[in-house]
PyMOL Python script that loads the backbone (N, CA, C, O; Angstrom):
from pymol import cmd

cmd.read_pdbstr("""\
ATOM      1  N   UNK A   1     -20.388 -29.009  28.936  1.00  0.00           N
ATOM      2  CA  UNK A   1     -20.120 -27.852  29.776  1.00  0.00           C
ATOM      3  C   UNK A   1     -18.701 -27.333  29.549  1.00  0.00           C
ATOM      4  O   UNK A   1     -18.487 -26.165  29.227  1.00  0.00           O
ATOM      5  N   UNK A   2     -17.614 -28.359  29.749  1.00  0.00           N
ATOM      6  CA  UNK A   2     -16.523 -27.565  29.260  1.00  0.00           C
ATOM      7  C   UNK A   2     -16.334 -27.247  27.431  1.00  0.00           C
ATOM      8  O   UNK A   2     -15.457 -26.485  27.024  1.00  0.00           O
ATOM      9  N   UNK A   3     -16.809 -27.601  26.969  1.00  0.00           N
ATOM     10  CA  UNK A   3     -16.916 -26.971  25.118  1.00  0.00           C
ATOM     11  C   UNK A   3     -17.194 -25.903  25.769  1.00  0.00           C
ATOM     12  O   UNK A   3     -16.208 -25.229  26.064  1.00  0.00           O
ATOM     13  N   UNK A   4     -18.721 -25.306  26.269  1.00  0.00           N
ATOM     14  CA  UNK A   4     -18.670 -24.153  26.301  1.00  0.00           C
ATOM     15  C   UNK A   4     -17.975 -23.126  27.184  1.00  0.00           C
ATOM     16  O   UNK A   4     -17.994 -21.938  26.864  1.00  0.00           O
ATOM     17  N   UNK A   5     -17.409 -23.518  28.201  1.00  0.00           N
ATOM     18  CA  UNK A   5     -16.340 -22.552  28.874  1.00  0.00           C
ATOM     19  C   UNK A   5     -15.412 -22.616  28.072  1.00  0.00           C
ATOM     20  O   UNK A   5     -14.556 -21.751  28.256  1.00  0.00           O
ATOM     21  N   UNK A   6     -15.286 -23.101  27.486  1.00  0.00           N
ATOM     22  CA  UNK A   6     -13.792 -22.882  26.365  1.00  0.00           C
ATOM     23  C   UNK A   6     -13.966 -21.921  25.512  1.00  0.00           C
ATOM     24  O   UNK A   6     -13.016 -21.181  25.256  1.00  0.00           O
ATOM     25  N   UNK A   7     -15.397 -21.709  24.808  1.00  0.00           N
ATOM     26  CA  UNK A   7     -15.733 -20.999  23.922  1.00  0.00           C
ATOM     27  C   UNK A   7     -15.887 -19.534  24.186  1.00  0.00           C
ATOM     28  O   UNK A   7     -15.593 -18.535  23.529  1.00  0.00           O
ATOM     29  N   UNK A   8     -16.463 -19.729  25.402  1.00  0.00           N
ATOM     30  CA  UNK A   8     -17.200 -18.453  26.098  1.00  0.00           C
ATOM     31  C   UNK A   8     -15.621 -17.635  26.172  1.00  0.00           C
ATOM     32  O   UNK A   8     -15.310 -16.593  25.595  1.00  0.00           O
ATOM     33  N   UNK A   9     -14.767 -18.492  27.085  1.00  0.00           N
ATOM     34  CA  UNK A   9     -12.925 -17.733  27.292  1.00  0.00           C
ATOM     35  C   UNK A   9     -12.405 -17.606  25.543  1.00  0.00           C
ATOM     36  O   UNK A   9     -11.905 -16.531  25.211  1.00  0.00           O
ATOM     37  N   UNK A  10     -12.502 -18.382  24.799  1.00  0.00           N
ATOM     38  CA  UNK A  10     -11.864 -17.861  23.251  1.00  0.00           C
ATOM     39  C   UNK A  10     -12.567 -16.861  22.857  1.00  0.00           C
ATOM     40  O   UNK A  10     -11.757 -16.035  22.436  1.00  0.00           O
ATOM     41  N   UNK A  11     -14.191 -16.242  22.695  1.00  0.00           N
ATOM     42  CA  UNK A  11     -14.472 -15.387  22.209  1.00  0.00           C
ATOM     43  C   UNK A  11     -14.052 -13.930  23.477  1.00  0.00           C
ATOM     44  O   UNK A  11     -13.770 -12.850  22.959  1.00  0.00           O
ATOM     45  N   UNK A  12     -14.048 -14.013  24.868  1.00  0.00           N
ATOM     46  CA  UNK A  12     -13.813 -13.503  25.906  1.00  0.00           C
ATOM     47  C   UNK A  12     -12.526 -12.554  25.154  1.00  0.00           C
ATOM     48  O   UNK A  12     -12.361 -11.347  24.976  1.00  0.00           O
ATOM     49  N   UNK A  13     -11.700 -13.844  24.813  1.00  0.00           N
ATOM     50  CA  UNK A  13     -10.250 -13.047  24.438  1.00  0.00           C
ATOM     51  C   UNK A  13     -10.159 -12.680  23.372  1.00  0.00           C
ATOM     52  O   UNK A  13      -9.171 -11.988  23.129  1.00  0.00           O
ATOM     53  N   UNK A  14     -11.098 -12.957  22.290  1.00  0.00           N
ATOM     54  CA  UNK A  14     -11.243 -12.480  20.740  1.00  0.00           C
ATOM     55  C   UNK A  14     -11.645 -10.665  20.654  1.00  0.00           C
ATOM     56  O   UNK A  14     -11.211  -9.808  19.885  1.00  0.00           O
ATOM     57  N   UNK A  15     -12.897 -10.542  22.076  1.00  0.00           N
ATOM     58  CA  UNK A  15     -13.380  -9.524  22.222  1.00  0.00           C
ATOM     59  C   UNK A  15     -12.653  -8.387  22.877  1.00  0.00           C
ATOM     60  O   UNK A  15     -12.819  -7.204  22.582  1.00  0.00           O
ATOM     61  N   UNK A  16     -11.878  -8.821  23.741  1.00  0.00           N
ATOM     62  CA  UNK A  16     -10.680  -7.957  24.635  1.00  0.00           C
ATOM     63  C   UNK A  16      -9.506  -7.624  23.527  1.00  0.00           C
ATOM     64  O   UNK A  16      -9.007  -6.501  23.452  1.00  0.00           O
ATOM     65  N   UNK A  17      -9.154  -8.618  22.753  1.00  0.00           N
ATOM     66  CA  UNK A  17      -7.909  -7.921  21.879  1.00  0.00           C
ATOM     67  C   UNK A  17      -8.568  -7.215  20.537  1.00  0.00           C
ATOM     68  O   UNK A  17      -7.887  -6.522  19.780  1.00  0.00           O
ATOM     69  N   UNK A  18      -9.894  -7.459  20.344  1.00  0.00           N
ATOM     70  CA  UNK A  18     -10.393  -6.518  19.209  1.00  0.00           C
ATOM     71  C   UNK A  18     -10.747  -5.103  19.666  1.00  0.00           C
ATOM     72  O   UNK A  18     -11.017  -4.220  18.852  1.00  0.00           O
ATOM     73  N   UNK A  19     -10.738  -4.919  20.931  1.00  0.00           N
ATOM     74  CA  UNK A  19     -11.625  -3.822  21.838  1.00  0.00           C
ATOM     75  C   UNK A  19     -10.262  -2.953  21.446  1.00  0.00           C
ATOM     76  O   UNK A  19      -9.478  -3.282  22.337  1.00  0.00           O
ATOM     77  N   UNK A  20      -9.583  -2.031  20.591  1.00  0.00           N
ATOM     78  CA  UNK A  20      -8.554  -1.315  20.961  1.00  0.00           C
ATOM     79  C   UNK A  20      -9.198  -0.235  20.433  1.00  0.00           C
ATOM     80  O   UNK A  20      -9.978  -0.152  19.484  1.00  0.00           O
ATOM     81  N   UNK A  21      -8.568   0.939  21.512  1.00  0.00           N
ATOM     82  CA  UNK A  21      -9.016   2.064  20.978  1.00  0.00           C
ATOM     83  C   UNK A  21      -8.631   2.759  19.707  1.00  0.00           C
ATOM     84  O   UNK A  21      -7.797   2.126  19.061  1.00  0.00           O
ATOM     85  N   UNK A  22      -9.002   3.851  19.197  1.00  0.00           N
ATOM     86  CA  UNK A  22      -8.790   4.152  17.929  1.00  0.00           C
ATOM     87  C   UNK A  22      -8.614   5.891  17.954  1.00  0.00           C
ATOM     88  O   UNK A  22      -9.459   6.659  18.414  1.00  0.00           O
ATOM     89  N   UNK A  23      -7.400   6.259  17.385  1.00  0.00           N
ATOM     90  CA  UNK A  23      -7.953   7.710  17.722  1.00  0.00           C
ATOM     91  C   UNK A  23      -7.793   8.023  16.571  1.00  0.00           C
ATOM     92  O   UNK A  23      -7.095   7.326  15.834  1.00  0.00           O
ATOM     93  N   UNK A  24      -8.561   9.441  16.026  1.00  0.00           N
ATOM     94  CA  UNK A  24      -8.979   9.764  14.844  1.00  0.00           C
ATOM     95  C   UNK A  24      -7.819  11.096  14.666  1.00  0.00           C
ATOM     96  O   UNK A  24      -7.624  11.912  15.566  1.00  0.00           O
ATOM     97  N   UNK A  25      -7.036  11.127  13.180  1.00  0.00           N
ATOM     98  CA  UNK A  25      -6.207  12.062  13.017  1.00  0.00           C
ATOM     99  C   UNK A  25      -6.726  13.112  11.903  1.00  0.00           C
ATOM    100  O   UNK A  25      -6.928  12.772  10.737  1.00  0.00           O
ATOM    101  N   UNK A  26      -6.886  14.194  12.302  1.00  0.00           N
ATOM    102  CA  UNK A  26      -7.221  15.602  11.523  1.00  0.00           C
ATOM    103  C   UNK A  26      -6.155  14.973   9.720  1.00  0.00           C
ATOM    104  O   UNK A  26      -5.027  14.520   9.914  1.00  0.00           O
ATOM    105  N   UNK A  27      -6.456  15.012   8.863  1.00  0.00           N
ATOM    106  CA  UNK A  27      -5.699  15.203   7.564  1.00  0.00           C
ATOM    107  C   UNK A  27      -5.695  16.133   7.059  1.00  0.00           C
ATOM    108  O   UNK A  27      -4.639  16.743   6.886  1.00  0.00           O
ATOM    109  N   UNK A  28      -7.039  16.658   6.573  1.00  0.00           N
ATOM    110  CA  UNK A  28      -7.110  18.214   6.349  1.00  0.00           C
ATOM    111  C   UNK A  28      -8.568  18.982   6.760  1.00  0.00           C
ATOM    112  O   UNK A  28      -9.724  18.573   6.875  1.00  0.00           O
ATOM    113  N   UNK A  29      -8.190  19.754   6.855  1.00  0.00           N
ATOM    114  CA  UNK A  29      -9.305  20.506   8.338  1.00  0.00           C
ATOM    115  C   UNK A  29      -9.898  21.356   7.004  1.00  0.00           C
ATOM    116  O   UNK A  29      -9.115  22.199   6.566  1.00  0.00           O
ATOM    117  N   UNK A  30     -10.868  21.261   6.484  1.00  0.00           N
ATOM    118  CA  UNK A  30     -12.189  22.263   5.323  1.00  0.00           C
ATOM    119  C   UNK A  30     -13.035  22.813   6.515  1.00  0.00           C
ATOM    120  O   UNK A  30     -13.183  22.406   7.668  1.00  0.00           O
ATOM    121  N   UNK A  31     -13.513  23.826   5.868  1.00  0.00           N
ATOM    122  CA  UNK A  31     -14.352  25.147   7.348  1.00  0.00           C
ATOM    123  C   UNK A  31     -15.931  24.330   6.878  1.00  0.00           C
ATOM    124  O   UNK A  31     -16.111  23.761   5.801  1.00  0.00           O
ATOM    125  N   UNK A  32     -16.332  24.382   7.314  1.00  0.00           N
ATOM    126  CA  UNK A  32     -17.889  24.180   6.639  1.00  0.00           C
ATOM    127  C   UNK A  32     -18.935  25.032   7.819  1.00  0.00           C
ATOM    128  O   UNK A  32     -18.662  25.608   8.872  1.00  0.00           O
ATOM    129  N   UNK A  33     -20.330  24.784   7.033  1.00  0.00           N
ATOM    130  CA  UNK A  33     -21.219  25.955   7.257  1.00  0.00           C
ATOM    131  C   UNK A  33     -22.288  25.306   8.254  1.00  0.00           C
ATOM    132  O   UNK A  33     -23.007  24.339   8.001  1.00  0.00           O
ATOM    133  N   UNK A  34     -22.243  26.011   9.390  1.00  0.00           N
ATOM    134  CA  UNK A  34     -23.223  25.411  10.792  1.00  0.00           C
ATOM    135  C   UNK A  34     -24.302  24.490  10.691  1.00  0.00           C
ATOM    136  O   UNK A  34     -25.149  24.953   9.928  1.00  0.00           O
ATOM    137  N   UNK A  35     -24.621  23.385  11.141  1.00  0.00           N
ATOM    138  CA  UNK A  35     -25.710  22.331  10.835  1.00  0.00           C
ATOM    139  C   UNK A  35     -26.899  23.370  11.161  1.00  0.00           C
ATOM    140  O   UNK A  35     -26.996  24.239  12.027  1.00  0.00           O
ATOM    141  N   UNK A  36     -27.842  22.908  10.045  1.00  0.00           N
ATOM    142  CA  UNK A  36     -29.627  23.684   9.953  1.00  0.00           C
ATOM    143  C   UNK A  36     -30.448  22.269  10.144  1.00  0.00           C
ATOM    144  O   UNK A  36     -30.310  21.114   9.741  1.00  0.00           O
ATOM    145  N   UNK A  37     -31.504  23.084  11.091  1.00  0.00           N
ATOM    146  CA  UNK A  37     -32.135  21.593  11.705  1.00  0.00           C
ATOM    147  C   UNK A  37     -33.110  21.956  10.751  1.00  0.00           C
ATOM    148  O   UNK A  37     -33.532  23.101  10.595  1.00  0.00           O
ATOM    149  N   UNK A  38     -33.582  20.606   9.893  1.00  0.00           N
ATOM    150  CA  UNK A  38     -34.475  20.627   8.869  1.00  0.00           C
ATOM    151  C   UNK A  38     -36.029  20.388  10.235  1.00  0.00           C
ATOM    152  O   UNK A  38     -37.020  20.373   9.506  1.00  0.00           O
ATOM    153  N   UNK A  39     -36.164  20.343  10.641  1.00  0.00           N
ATOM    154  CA  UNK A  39     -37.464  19.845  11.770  1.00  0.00           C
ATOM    155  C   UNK A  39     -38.219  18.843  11.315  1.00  0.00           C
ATOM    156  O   UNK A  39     -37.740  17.712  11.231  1.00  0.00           O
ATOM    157  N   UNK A  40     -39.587  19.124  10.934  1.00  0.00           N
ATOM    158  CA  UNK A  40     -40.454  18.287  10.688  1.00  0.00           C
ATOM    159  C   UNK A  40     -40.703  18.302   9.077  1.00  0.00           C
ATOM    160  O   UNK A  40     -41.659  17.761   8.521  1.00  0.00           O
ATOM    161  N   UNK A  41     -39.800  18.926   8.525  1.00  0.00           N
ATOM    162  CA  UNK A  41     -40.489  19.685   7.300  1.00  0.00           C
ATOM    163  C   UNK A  41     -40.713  18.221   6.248  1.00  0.00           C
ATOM    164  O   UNK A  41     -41.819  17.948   5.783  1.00  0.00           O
ATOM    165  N   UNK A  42     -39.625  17.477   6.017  1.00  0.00           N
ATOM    166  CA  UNK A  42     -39.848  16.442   5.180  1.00  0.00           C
ATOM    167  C   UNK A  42     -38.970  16.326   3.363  1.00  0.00           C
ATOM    168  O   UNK A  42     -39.063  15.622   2.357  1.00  0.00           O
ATOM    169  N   UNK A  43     -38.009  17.732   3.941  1.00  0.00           N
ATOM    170  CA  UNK A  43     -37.543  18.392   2.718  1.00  0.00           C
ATOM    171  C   UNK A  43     -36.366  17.657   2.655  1.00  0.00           C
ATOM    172  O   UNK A  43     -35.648  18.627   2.410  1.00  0.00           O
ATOM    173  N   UNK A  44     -35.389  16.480   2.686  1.00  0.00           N
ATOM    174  CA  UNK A  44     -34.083  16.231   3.340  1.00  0.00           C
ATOM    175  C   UNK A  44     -33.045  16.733   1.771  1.00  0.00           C
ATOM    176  O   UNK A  44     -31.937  17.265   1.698  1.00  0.00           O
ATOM    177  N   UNK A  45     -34.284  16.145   0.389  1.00  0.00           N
ATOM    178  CA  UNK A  45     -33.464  16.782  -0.544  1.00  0.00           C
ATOM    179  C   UNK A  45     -33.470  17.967  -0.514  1.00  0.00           C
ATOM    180  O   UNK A  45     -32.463  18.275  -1.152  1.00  0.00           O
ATOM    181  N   UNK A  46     -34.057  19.059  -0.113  1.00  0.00           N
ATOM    182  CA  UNK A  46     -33.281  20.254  -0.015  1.00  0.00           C
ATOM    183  C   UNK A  46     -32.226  20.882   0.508  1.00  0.00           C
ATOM    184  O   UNK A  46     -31.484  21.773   0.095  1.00  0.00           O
ATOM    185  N   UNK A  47     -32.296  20.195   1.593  1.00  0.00           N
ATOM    186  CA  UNK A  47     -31.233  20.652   2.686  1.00  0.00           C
ATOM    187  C   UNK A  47     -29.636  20.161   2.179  1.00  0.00           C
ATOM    188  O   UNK A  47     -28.580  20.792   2.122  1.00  0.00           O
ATOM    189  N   UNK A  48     -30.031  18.555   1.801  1.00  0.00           N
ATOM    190  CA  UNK A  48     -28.914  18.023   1.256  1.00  0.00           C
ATOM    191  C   UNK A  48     -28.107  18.699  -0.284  1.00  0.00           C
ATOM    192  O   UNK A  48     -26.947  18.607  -0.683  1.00  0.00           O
ATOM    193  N   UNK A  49     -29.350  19.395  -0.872  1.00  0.00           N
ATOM    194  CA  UNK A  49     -29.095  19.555  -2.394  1.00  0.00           C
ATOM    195  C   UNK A  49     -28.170  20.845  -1.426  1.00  0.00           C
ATOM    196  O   UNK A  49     -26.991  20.819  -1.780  1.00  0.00           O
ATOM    197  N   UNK A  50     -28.364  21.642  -0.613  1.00  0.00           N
ATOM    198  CA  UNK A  50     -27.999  23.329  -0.208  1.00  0.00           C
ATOM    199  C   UNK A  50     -26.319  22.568   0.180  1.00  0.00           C
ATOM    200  O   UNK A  50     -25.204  22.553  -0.342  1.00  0.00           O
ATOM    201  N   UNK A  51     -26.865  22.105   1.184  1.00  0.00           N
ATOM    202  CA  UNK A  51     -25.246  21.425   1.364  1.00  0.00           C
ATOM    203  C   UNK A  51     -24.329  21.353   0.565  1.00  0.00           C
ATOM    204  O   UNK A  51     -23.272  21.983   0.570  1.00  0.00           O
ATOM    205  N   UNK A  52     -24.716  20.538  -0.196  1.00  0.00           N
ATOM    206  CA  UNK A  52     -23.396  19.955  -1.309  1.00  0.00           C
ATOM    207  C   UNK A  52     -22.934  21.143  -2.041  1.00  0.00           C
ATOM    208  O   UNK A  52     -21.738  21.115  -2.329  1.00  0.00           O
ATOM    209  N   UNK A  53     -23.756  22.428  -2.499  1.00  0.00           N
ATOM    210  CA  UNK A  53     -23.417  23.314  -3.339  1.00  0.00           C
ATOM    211  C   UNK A  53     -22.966  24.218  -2.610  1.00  0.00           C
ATOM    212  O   UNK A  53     -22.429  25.169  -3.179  1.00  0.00           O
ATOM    213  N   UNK A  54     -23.040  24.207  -1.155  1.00  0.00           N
ATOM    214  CA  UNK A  54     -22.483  24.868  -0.249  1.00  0.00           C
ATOM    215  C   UNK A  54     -21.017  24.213  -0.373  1.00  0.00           C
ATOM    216  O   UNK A  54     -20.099  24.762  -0.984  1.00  0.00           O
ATOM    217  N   UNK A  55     -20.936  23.263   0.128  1.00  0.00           N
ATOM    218  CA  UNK A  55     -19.320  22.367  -0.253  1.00  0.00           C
ATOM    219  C   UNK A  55     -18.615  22.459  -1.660  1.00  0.00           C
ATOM    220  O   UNK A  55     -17.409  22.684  -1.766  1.00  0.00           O
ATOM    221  N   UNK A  56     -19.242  22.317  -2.457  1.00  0.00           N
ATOM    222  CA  UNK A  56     -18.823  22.948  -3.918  1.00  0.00           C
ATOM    223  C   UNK A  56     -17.807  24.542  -4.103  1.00  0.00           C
ATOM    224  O   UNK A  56     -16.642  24.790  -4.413  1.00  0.00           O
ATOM    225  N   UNK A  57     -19.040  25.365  -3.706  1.00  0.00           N
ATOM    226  CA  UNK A  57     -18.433  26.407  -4.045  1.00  0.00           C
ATOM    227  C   UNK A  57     -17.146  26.662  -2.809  1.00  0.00           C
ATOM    228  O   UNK A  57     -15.988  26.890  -3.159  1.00  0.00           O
ATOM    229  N   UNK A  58     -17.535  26.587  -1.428  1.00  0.00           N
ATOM    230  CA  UNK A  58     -16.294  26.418  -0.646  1.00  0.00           C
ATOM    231  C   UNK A  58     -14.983  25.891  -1.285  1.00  0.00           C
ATOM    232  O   UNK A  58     -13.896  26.458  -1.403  1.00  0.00           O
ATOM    233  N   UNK A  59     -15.432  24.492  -1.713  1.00  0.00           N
ATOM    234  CA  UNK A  59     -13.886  23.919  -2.484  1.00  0.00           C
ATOM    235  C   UNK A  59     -12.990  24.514  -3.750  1.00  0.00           C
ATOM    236  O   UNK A  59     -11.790  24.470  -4.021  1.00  0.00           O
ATOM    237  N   UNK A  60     -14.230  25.129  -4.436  1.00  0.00           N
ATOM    238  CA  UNK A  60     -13.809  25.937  -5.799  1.00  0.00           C
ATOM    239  C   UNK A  60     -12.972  27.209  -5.353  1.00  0.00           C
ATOM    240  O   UNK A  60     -11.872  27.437  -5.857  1.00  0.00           O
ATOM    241  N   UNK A  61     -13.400  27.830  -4.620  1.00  0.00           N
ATOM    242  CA  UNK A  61     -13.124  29.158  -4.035  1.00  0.00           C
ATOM    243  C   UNK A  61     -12.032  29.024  -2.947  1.00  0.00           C
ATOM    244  O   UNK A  61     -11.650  30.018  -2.329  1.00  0.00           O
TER     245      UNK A  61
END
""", "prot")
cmd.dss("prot")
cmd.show_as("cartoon", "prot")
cmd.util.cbc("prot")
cmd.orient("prot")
């Protein structure tokens, strides 16, 4: 019984000092083009193929 109250308080405090928050910093802000809800269609390589060449030419330009 005490092994495991010992364990239970070491991971207790493993979990409290790993818990830190994190905040996320902008590096560089690219515009990109409004999410399209693919629905039911089943197409994901299309949408994905439109994307990327959407991101392409944005970056080129």
């Amino acid at each position: 019984m005490k092994t495991h109250f010992i364990t239970i308080a070491l991971m207790s405090f493993a979990f409290s000092v790993s818990a830190q928050k994190y905040e996320f910093q902008t590096i560089k802000d690219i515009d990109a083009e409004p999410v399209i809800s693919q629905g039911n269609t089943g197409t994901c390589w299309s949408f994905s193929s439109t994307s990327f060449l959407e991101a392409e030419i944005t970056r080129t330009t």
